[in-house]
C-alpha positions in Angstrom: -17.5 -53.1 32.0 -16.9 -56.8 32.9 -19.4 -57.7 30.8 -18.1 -56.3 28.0 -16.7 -58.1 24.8 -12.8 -56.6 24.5 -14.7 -55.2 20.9 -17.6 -53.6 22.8 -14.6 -52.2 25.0 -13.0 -50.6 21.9 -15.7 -49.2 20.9 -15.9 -47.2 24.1 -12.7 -45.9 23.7 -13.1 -45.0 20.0 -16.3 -43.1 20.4 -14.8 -41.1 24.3 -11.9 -40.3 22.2 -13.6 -38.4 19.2 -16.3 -35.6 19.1 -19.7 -37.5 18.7 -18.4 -39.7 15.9 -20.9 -41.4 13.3 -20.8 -45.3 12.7 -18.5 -44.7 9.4 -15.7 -43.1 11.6 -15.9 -45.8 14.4 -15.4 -47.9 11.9 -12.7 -46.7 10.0 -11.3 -46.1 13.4 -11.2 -49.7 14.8 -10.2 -50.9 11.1 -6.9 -48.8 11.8 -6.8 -50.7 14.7 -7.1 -54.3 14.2 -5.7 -53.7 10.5 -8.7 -55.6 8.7 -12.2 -55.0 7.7 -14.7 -54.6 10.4 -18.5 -55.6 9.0 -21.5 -53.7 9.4 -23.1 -56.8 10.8 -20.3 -56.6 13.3 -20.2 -52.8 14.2 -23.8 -51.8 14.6 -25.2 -55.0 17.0 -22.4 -54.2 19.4 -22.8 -49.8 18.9 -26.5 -51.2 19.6 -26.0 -53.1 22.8 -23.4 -50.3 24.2 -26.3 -47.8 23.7 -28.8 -50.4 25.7 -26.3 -50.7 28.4 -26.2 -47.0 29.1 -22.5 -46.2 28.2 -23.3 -44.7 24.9 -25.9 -42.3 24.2 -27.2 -42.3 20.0 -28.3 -39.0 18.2 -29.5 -38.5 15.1 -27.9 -36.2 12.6 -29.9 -37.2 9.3 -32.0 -39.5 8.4 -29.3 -41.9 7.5 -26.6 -41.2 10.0 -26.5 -41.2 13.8 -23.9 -40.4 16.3 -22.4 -41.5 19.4 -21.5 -39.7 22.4 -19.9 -41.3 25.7 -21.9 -40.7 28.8 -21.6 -40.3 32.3 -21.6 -44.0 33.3 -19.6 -45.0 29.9 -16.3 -42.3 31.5 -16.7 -43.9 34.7 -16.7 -46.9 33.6 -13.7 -46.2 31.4 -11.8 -44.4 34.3 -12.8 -48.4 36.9 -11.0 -50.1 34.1 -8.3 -47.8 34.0 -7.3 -47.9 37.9 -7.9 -52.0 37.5 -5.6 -51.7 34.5 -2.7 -49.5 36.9 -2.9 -51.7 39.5 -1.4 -54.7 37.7 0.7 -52.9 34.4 0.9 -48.8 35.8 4.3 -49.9 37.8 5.3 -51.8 34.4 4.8 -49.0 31.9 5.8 -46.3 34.1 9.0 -48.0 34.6 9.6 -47.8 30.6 9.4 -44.6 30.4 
């Protein structure tokens, strides 16, 4: 996950926390997010190199749409930078409860 882009990151959470969402609902997703337009020239390089890393598997619905599902290594991944995460803010956040 360290060499991850903090985008590459989002992505991981967008597409863990949906059922095997297509590139038009990541997208509208992380546009929610960041609260401005998110480019296809931006979206599908970085869904791209998530898939070659291993975290994200792709499936194909149609001919014109595909899908993305988290994988094995892509949770535990996501569950390392969550303990990394605890260990300097889960006192912090806890304590604002």
């Amino acid at each position: 996950m360290h060499d991850l882009t903090g985008f590459q990151r989002d992505l991981l959470y967008t597409i863990a926390g949906q059922d095997d969402p297509h590139g038009l609902a990541i997208k509208e997703e992380l546009e929610d997010y960041y609260e401005k337009e998110i480019h296809h020239g931006r979206l599908y390089p970085n869904l791209d190199e998530v898939v070659d890393k291993g975290l994200v598997e792709k499936g194909e619905l149609d001919q014109r749409t595909n899908y993305y599902t988290i994988t094995a290594r892509g949770r535990r991944e996501l569950e390392a930078r969550r303990e990394w995460e605890d260990q300097y803010v889960g006192e912090l956040l806890s304590e604002s409860e």
